[in-house]
MIMARRO-356746 format. One line per 3 residues: number of its first residue (from 1); for each residue x, y, z of C-alpha. Coordinates in Angstrom, 3 decimals, padded with zeros to 6 digits, m for minus. Example, Ala and Ser with C-alpha at 12.3 -4.5 7.8 and 13.67 -1.06 7.14 Angstrom:
BEGIN
1	012.300:m004.500:007.800 ~ 013.670:m001.060:007.140
This chain:
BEGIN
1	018.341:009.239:m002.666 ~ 017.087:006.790:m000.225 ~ 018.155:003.359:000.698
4	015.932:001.138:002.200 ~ 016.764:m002.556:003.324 ~ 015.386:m004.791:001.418
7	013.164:m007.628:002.995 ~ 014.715:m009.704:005.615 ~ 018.345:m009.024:003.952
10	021.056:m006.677:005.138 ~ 021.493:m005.321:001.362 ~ 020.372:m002.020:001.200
13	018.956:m000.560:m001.964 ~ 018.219:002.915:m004.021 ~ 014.747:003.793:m003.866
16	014.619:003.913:m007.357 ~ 016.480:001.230:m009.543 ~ 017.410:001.578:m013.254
19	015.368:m001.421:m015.400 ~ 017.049:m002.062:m018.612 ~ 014.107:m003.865:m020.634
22	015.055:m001.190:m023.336 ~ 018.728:m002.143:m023.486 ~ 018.733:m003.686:m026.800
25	015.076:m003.318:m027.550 ~ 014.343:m006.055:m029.659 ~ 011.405:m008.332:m029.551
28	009.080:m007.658:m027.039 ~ 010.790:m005.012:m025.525 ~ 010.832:m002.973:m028.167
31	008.810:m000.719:m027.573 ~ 010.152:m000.102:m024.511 ~ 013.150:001.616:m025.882
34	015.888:000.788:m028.095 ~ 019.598:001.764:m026.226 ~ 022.371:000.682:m027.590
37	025.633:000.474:m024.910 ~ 026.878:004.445:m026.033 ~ 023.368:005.147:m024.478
40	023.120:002.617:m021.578 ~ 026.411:004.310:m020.156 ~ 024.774:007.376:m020.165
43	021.727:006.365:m018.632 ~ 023.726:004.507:m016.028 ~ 026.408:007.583:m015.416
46	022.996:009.450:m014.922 ~ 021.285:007.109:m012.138 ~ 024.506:006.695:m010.263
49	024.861:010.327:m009.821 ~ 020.971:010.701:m008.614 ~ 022.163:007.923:m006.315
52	020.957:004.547:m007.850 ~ 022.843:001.300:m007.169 ~ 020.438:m001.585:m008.317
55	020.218:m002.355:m011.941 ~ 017.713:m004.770:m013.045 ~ 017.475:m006.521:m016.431
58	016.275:m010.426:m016.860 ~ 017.750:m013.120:m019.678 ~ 014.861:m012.884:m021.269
61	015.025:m009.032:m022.441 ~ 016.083:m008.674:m026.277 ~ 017.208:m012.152:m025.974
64	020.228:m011.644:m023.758 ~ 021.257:m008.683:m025.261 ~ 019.992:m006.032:m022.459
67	022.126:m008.404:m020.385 ~ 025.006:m007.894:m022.561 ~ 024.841:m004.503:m022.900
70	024.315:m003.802:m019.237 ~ 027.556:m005.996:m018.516 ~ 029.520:m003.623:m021.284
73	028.275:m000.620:m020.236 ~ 028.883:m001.019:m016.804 ~ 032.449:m002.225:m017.598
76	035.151:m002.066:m014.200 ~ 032.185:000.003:m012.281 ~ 030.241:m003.224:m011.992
79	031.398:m004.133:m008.133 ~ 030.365:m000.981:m007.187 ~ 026.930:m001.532:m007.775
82	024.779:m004.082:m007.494 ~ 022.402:m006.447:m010.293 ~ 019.694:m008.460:m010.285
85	018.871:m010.395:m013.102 ~ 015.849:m013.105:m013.527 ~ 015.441:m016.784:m015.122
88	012.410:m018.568:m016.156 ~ 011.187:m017.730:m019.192 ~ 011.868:m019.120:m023.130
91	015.619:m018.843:m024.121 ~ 015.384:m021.439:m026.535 ~ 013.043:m024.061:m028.533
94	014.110:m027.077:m026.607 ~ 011.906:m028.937:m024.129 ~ 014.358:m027.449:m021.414
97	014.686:m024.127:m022.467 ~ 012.490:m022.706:m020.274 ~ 011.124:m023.273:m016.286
100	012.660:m023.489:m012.870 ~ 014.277:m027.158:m012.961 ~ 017.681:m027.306:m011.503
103	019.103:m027.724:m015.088 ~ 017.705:m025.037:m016.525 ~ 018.737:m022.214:m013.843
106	022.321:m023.770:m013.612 ~ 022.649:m023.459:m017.428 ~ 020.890:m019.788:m017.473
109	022.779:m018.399:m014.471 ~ 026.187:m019.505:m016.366 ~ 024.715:m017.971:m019.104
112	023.784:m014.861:m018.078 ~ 027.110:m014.361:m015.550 ~ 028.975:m014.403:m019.230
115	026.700:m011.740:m021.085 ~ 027.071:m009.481:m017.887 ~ 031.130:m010.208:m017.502
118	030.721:m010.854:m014.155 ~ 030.915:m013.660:m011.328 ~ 027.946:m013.289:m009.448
121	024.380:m011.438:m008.985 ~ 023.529:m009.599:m006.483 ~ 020.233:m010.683:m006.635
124	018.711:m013.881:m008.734 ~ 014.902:m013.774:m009.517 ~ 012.737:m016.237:m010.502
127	010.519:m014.142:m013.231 ~ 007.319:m016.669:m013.396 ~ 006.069:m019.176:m011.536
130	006.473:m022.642:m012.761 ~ 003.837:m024.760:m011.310 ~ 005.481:m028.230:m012.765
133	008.465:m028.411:m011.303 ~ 008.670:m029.372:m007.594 ~ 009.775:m026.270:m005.748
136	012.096:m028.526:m003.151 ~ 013.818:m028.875:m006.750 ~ 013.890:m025.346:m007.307
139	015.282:m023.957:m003.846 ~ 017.593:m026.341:m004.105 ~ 019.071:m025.055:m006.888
142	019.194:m021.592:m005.931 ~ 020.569:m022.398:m002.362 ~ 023.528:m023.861:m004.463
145	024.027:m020.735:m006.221 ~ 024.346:m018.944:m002.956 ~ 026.426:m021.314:m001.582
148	028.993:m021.372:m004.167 ~ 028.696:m017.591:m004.379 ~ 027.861:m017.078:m007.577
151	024.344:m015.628:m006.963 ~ 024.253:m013.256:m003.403 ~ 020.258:m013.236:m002.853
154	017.114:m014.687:m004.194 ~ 013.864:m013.291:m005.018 ~ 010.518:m013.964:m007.246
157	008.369:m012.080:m009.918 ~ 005.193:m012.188:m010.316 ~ 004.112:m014.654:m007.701
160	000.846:m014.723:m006.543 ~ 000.895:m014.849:m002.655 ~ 000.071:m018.182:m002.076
163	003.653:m018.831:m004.464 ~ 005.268:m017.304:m001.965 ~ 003.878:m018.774:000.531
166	004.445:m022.359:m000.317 ~ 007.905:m021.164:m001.501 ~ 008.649:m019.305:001.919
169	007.729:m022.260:003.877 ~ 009.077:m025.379:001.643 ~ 012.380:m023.139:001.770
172	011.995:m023.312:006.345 ~ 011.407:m026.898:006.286 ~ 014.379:m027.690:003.741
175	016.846:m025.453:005.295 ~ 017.258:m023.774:002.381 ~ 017.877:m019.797:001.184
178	014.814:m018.000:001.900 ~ 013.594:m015.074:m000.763 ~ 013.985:m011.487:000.244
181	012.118:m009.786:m002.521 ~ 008.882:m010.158:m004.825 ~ 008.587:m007.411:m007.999
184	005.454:m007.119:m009.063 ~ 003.351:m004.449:m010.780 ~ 001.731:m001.661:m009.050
187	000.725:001.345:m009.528 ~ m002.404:003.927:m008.837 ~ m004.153:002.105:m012.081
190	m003.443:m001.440:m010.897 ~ m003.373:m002.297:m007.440 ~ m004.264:m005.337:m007.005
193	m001.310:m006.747:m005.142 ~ m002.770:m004.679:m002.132 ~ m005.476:m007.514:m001.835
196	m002.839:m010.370:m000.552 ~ 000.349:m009.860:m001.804 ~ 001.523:m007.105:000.286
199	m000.160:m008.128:003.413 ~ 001.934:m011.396:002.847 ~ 005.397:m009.619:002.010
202	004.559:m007.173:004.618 ~ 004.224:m010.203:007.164 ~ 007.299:m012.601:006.164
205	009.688:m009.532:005.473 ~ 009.890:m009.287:001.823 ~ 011.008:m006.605:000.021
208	008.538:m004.959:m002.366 ~ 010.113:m003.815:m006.234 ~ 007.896:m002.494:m008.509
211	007.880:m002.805:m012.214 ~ 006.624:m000.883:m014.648 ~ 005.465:001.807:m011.778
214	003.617:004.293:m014.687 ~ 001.652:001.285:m015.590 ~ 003.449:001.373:m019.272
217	003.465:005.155:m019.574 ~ m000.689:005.479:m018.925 ~ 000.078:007.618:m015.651
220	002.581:009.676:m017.394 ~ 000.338:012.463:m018.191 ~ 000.336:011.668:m021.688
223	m002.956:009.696:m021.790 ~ m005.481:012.274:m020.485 ~ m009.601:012.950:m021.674
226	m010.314:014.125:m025.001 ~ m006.845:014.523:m025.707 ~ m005.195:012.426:m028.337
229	m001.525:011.051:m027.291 ~ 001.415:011.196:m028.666 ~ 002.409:009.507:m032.172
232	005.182:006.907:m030.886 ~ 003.313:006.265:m027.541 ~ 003.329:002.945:m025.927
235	000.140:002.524:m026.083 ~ m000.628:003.826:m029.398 ~ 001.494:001.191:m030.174
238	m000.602:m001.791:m028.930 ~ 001.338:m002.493:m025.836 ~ m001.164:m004.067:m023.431
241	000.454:m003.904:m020.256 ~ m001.020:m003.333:m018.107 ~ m004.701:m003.793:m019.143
244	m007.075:m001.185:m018.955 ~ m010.772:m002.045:m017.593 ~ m011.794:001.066:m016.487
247	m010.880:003.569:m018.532 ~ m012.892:006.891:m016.859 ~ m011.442:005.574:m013.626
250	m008.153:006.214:m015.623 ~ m008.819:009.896:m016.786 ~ m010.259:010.668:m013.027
253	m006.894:009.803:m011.590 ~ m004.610:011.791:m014.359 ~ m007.081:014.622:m013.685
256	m005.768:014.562:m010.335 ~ m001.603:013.587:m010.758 ~ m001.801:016.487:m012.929
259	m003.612:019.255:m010.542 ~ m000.988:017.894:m007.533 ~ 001.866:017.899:m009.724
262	001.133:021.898:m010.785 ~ 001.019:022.311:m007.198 ~ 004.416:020.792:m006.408
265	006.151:022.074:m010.363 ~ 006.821:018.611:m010.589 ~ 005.371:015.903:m013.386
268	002.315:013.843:m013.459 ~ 004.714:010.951:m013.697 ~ 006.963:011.906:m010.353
271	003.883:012.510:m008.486 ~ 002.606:008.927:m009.034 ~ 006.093:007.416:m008.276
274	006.572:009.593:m005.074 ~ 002.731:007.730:m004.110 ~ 004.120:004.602:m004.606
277	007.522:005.439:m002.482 ~ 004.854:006.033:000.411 ~ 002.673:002.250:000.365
280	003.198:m000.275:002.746 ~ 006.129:m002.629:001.774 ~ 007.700:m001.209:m001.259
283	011.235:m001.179:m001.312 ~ 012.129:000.519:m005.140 ~ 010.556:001.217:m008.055
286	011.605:m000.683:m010.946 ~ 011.506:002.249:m013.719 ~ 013.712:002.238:m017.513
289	013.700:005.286:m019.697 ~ 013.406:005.684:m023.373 ~ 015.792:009.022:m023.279
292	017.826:010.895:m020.847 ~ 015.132:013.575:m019.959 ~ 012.721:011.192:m019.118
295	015.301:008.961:m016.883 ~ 016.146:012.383:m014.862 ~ 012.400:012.963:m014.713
298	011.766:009.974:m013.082 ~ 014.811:009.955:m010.813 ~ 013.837:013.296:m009.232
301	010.822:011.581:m007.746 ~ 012.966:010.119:m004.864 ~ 012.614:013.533:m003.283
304	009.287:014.287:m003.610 ~ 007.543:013.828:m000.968 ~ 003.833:014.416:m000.855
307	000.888:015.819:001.168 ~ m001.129:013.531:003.809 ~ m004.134:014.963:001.927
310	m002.626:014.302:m001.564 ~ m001.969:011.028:m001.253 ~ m005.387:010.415:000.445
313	m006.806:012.101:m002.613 ~ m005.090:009.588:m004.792 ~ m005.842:006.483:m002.630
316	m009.710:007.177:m002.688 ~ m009.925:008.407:m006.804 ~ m007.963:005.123:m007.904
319	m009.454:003.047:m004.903 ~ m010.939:m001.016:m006.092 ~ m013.786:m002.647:m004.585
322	m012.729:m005.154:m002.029 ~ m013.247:m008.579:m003.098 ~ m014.333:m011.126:m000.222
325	m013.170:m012.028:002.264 ~ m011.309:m008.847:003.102 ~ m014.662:m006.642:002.956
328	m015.836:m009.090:005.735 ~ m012.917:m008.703:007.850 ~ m014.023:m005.019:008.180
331	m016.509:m006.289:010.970 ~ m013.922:m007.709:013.027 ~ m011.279:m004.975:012.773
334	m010.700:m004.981:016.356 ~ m007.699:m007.261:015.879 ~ m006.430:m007.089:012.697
337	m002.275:m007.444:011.996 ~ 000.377:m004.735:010.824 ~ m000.159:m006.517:007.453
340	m003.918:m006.466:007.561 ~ m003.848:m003.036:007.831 ~ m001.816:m002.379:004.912
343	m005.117:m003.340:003.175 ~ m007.802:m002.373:005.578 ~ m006.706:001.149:007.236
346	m008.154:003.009:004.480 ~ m011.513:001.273:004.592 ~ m011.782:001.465:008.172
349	m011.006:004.782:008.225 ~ m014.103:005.611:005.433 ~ m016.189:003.755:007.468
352	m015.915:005.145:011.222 ~ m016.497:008.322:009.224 ~ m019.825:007.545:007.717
355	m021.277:006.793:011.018
């Protein structure tokens, strides 16, 4: 296993980290698996020995319960790993039951520092953005947490870059505890954050963790032409995570996970996490298991490392159109950033080879 530092921060993470939105399983998450703390030991006994030491899980999973269950499972091994858990979202009916205001993150980190047994996080997200509370408000906050040790670092989820922008530079001219991670979704069917939100964490030093890096099981190999999948399947199932707007695009790029992975005896699924280990900026990949045989699946894509030409295969099969003004900074690529690039090599490349 790799460990890779992660953002600006001297913590130094597994490139792979255990999710737990199936701890629990109820509510929304359950499709996502249903692991009660018997199983969540396992699962955890399994990623430590591949190497893992970051668990993820959020308040908002099963109601508190995958935070629960994580805490129990984990038991007197906690300190030797690390968790990041997130706050934002609905815990409750009340007007402040949700959102970043000081009260509410004070109340949820309490909260969740008593479902997990422990004293602190290693790592404090915010999971949404909250566009009505003032963010000085916010950052404030959190710098207390770090301060009085209960929380070690701070990141975000799903921000949108110019979130973490504003956030980044209210947090400079406050004083106050910079982030050192965004986790976002990515993945060969959605990549999107390529547009800004890399170039941006690839600029401030932010560390890149990806959730749900088989885009909810659709790069799995499971979802393939003229081939009906599984009963029990995610998406069967109506899960609608991510969204799916071109759907031959989809097939095309299975098509090809699945003719690299014969080539390598590995899985459709490891080849498109071992892709993702390669981009610009990502740190870990953010990835839960419904059983044991699909966590080691997953885990054993840490060492795979692929072809120059495979993974050029798979950038240009699952490649989006470039929305402006990034396809008009192709005609002045003579002095373009590190984090430009992260974005425009590949386009710049195609097109010195046309001429």
């Amino acid at each position: 296993m790799e460990y890779r530092q992660l953002g600006n921060s001297g913590l130094r993470v597994s490139t792979i980290t255990l999710g737990t939105m199936g701890f629990g399983g109820t509510g929304f998450a359950e499709n996502v698996g249903k692991i009660d703390v018997d199983g969540a030991r396992r699962e955890i006994d399994i990623a430590r020995d591949a190497g893992v030491n970051l668990f993820d899980t959020a308040d908002v999973y099963s109601t508190g319960m995958s935070e629960e269950i994580l805490g129990k499972a984990l038991g007197p091994n906690r300190d030797d790993v690390l968790v990041a858990s997130k706050v934002r979202l609905p815990m409750g009916d009340g007007p402040n039951d949700a959102g970043l205001s000081r009260h509410h993150i004070l109340r949820s980190v309490d909260a969740t520092l008593t479902r997990l047994g422990t004293d602190h996080l290693d790592l404090y997200q915010l999971h949404e953005w909250d566009g009505q509370t003032p963010l000085e408000e916010t950052l404030s906050a959190l710098d207390d947490l770090v301060h009085w040790g209960k929380v070690r670092y701070i990141g975000v989820s799903n921000f949108a870059a110019w979130h973490m922008m504003k956030a980044l530079w209210t947090a400079d001219r406050k004083g106050l505890t910079p982030f050192v991670s965004t986790q976002v979704h990515y993945s060969l069917q959605t990549r999107d954050i390529e547009h800004e939100i890399v170039p941006v964490a690839v600029d401030q030093g932010i560390g890149i963790l990806v959730w749900s890096p088989l885009a909810g099981g659709l790069l799995s190999g499971k979802y393939r032409r003229d081939v009906d999948a599984p009963a029990g399947s995610r998406h069967v199932e109506g899960w609608n995570e991510p969204p799916v707007y071109d759907t031959e695009q989809l097939y095309d790029i299975v098509e090809d996970l699945v003719a690299i992975a014969d080539a390598h005896d590995a899985t459709p699924a490891q080849v498109s996490l071992a892709w993702l280990l390669a981009k610009p900026g990502v740190t870990s990949l953010v990835v839960g298991a419904r059983n044991e045989d699909q966590l080691r699946g997953n885990l054993a894509a840490a060492d795979l490392q692929l072809t120059a030409e495979e993974l050029g295969k798979l950038d240009a099969i699952s490649a989006q159109q470039l929305p402006y003004p990034f396809w008009h900074h192709l005609n002045a690529a003579d002095r373009l950033s590190k984090a430009d690039l992260t974005l425009l090599a590949g386009p710049i490349a195609a097109r010195r080879a046309r001429k």
